[in-house]
N, C-alpha and C positions, 0 to 999 in steps of 0.2 A: 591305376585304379582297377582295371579289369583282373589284373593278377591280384590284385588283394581281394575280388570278389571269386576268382578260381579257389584260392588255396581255406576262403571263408566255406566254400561249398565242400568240397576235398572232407574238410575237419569236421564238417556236420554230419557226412558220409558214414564214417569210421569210427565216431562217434555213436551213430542211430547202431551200426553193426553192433559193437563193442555191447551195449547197452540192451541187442538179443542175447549174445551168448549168455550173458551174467543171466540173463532172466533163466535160460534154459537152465544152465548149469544150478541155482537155487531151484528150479520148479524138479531136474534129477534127486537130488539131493532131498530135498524132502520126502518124495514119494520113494526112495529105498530104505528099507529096515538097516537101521545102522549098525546094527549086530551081523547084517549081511558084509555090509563093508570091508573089502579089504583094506588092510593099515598101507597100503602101496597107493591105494590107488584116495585115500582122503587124504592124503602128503601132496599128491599130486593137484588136489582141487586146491588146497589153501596156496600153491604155487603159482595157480593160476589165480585164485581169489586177488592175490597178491599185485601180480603183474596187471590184473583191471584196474585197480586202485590207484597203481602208478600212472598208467594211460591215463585213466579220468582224472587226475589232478596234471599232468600235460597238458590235457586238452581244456583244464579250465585256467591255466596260465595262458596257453593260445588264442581263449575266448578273450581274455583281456589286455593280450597284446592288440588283437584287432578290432576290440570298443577304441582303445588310446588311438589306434595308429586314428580310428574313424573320427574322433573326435577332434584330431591334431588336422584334417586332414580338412573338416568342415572349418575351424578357429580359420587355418589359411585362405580357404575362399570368401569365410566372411571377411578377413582384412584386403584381400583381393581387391571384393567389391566398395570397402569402406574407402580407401586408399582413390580407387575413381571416380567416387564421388567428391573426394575433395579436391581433385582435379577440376573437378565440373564449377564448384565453387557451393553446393548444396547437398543436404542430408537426404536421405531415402524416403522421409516422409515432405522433399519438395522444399523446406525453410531456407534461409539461409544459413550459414553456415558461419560462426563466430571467429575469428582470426585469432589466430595462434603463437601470431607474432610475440617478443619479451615488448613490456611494460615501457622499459628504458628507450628500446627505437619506435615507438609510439609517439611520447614524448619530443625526442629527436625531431621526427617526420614534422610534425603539430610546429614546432618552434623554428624549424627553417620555411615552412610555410609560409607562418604570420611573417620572417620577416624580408622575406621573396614581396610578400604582401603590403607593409609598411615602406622599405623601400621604392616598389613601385608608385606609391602614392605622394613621396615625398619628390618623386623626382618628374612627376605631372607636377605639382603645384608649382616646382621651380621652374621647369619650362614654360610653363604658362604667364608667371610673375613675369620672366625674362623675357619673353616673346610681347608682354602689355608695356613693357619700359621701351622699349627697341621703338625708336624714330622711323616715320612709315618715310616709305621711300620720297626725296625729295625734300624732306619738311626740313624747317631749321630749327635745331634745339638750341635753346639758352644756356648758357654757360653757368651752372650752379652755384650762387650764391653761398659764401662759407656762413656758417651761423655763429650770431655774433658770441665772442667768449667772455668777454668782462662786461659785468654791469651795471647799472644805474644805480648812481648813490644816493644817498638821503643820508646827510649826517646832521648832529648838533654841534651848535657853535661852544667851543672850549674843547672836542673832542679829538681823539688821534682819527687821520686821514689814511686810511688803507685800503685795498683793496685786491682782487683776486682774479685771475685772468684764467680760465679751464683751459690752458694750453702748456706745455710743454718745449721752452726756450730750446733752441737748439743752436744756440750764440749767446747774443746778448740782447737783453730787451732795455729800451726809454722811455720815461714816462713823461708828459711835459704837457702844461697846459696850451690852449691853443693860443692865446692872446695872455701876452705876459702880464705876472703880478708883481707888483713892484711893495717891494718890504722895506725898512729901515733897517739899515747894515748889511747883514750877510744874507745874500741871496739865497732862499728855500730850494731843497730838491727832491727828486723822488730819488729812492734807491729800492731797486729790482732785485730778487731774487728766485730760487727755486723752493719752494715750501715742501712739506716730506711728502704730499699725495703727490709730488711733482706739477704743481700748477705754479704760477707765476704769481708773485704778492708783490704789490707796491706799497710803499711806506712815504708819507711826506714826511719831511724833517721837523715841520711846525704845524703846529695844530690849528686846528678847525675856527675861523673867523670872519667876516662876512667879506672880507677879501678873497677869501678861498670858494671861488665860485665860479661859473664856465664850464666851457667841456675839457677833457683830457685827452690827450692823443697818445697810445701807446702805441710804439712801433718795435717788432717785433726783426732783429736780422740774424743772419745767418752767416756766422766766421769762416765755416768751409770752402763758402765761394769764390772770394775772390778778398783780394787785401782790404779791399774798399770797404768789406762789411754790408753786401747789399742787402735793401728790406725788403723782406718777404712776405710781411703781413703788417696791417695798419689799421687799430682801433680806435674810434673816437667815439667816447659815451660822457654824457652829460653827470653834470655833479650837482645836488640840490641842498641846498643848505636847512634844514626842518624846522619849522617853528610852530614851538607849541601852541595846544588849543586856548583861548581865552578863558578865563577861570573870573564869573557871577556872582554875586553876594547879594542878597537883600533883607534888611534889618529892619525890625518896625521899636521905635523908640515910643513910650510911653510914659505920660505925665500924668501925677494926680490929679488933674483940670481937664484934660482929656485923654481917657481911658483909650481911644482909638489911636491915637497920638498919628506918627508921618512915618513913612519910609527913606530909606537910605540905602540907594541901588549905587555896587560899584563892579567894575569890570575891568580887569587888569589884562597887559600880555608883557613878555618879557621874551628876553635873549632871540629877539627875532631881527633879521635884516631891513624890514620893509617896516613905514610908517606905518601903520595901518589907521582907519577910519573906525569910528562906533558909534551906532545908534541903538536906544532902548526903543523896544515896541511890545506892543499888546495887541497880536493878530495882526490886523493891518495897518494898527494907528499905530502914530511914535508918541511916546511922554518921555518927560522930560526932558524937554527943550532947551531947560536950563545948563544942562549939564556941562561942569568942568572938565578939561582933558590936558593932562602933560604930558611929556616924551623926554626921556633921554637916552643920548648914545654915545657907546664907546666900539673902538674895533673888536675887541675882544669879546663884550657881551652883546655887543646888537645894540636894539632901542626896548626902554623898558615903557611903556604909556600906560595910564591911570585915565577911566573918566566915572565920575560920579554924578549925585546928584540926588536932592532930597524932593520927596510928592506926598503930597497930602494922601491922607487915607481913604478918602471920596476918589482922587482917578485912580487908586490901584482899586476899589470895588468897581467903580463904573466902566473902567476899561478890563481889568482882569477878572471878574465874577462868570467864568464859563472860557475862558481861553486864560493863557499862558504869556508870562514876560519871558522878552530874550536881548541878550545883548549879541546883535551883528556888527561882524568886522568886513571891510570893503577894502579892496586896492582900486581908487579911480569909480567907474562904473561895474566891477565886478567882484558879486559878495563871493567872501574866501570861507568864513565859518559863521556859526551863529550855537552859543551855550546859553542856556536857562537859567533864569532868577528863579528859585524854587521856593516857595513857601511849604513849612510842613504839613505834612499829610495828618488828618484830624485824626488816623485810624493809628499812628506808631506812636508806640507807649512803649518803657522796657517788661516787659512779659516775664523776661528772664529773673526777673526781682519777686522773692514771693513775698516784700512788702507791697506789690501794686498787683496782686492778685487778690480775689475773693476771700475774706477771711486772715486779713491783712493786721497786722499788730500798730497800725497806721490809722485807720479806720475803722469804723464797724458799718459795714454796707446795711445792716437792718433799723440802725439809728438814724444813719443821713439820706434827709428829704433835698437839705439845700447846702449849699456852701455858707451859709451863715452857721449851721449847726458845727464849724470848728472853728478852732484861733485862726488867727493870723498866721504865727508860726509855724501849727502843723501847716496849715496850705499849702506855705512855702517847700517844705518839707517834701511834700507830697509831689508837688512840681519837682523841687528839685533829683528825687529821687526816681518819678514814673514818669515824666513831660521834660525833661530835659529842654529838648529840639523846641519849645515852644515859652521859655521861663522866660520874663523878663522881670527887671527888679526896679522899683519906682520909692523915689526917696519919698519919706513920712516923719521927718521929726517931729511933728507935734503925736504922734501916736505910741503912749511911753509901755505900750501893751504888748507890742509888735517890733521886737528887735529889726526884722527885714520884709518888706513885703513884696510879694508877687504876683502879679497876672499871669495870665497866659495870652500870646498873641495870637491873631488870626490865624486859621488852617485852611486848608483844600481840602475841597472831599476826594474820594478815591474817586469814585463812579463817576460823574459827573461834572470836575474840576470845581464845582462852587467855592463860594469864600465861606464859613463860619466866622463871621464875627461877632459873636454872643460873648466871647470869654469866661462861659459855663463851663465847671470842670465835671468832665465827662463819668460821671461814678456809674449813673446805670449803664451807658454805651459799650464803657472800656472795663474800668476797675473792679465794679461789683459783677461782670457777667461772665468773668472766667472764673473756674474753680484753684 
């Protein structure tokens, strides 16, 4: 640095000289009469004119050697300095300083982290599960229970007997009930095999009957062991044979002498194993004390029982006017089911009919005040097609006007359970108040 500032000075020197003589040499030259001039000695000025011109374009190529060399010279010291400031890890005005690193080991860094991070946390939760299972010193653990793999049946009677074990034979499996069932002729059996999810299916050879009843014992062995076939596993799960719910009727018959006429409650069961017991009630009281009941059975279907029973139309208002009939079934002292005598509901009509909507090709809702204002026929008609659930048909030979005639029987209201026994057919209610 110091010799580039000697040889800066040197040029500026020889320069300032150079830059008298020219002066002198023009200020000679003007002040002589150029007619004085010898032709020797003005050859010799433009020689020298000459040789200034060359010096002063050297010395302005040298002026620009040593701007570059100065300018190359500061660029270095500032990289100098810039270079230890990113040593330092911050810029000259104190910030921080933005990493330079490529995008992709960013990324890298970031994703071994998280999973430096996720594995450490998954191998605290398993130490810790491990360490809460681990038997404190001294105690005695129980010996773990296998969880049972085949399950409880519920079949119907006449149906095939199968079933499904979540295990995976690794010999041969038995299936065999516990307390033998004795058949006529050829003894029934299971046969076992392996299903495609690989679980175990048993198959009885005869179907579903009320003899087929008790628990099963499947035993599970293993051929590897030993010639003997030792077992290895042993399951006993109960079989229930299913019997359907009771199936209610109640019918109200009606005579032209008494328009209110009787009921006629029936309650059936079928393909069931067990006699069963029925009684009708209304809440808490029983009616129909008279009631009939038969039974019959075969192996094959079970027992089918029937009980009926016909009740004046005074105990079904007086006892059912705000509560509900039902027919309960009992084994012994304990009720098994109990289904409902249902009477229709005053509010279902078919809607889907646009002969029992407003504006009906059936009726003219702006005409009819009363059910007198049509025939006979239409009535029926009109029942027959919008009140279905509610028609009954009452014989009339002496009325040669009225091919068939109908009433309507009692309803329940929705809200309320009440009885309607009016037998008004409901035109403003229902028929006339839809569009």
């Amino acid at each position: 640095m110091n010799r580039l500032k000697e040889t800066q000075r040197d040029i500026i020197r020889k320069q300032t000289a150079e830059d008298k003589m020219l002066e002198l040499s023009q200020i000679h030259v003007r002040t002589e009469n150029p007619q004085m001039v010898q032709p020797k000695k003005a050859d010799a000025l433009r020689v020298t004119q000459r040789a200034l011109i060359r010096e002063q374009n050297e010395a302005d190529r040298k002026r620009e050697y040593i701007q570059q060399q100065q300018q190359l010279y500061q660029q270095q010291q500032s990289n100098n300095a810039e270079a230890g400031s990113e040593k330092m890890g911050i810029y000259d005005s104190g910030t921080v300083r933005k990493s330079r690193a490529p995008l992709g080991l960013k990324v890298l860094a970031l994703v071994i982290g998280l999973a430096i991070l996720v594995g450490g946390v998954v191998a605290l939760i398993l130490f810790v599960k491990k360490d809460a299972n681990r038997a404190k010193p001294g105690a005695i653990v129980d010996k773990p229970k296998p969880l049972p793999v085949c399950s409880n049946l519920t079949l119907s009677l006449g149906g095939p007997l199968e079933f499904t074990c979540n295990i995976k034979p690794n010999g041969t499996v038995k299936a065999e009930f516990v307390e033998s069932v004795v058949y006529p002729g050829a003894s029934p059996k299971f046969e076992c095999r392996e299903d495609r999810e690989g679980n175990t299916t048993c198959t009885y050879s005869n179907s579903v009957s009320c003899s087929t009843k008790g628990d099963i014992r499947v035993s599970f062995y293993d051929s590897y062991l030993k010639a003997s076939q030792k077992v290895v596993r042993t399951e006993v799960f109960s079989l229930t044979i299913f019997a359907p719910w009771p199936r209610a009727t109640i019918t109200q018959s009606l005579t032209e002498e008494n328009l209110n006429g009787s009921f006629h409650l029936e309650c059936n069961m079928w393909r069931t194993c067990y006699l069963y017991e029925m009684v009708f009630v209304a809440g808490n009281f029983s009616i129909g004390e008279n009631k009939t009941c038969t039974s019959e059975y075969t192996e094959e279907d079970g027992y089918i029982i029937k009980c009926d029973t016909t009740v004046s139309s005074e105990v079904i208002y007086d006892y059912g006017n705000g509560e509900r009939f039902y027919c309960k079934t009992s084994l012994g002292n304990t009720e098994v089911d109990s289904v409902e005598f249902v009477l229709p509901l005053c509010e279902d009509y078919n809607s889907r009919n646009p002969d029992c909507r407003n504006g009906s090709s059936l009726y003219d809702c702006d005409d009819i005040d009363d059910v007198s204002d049509i025939s006979c026929n239409d009535k029926c008609e009109i029942i027959t097609l919008c009140l279905g659930a509610r028609k009954n048909i009452i014989a009339d030979d002496d009325d040669e006007d009225c091919n068939t005639k109908c009433e309507l029987s009692w309803c329940r209201k929705r809200e309320n359970d009440e009885i309607d026994r009016s037998g008004r057919m409901p035109f403003q209610e229902l028929l006339c108040s839809n569009p």
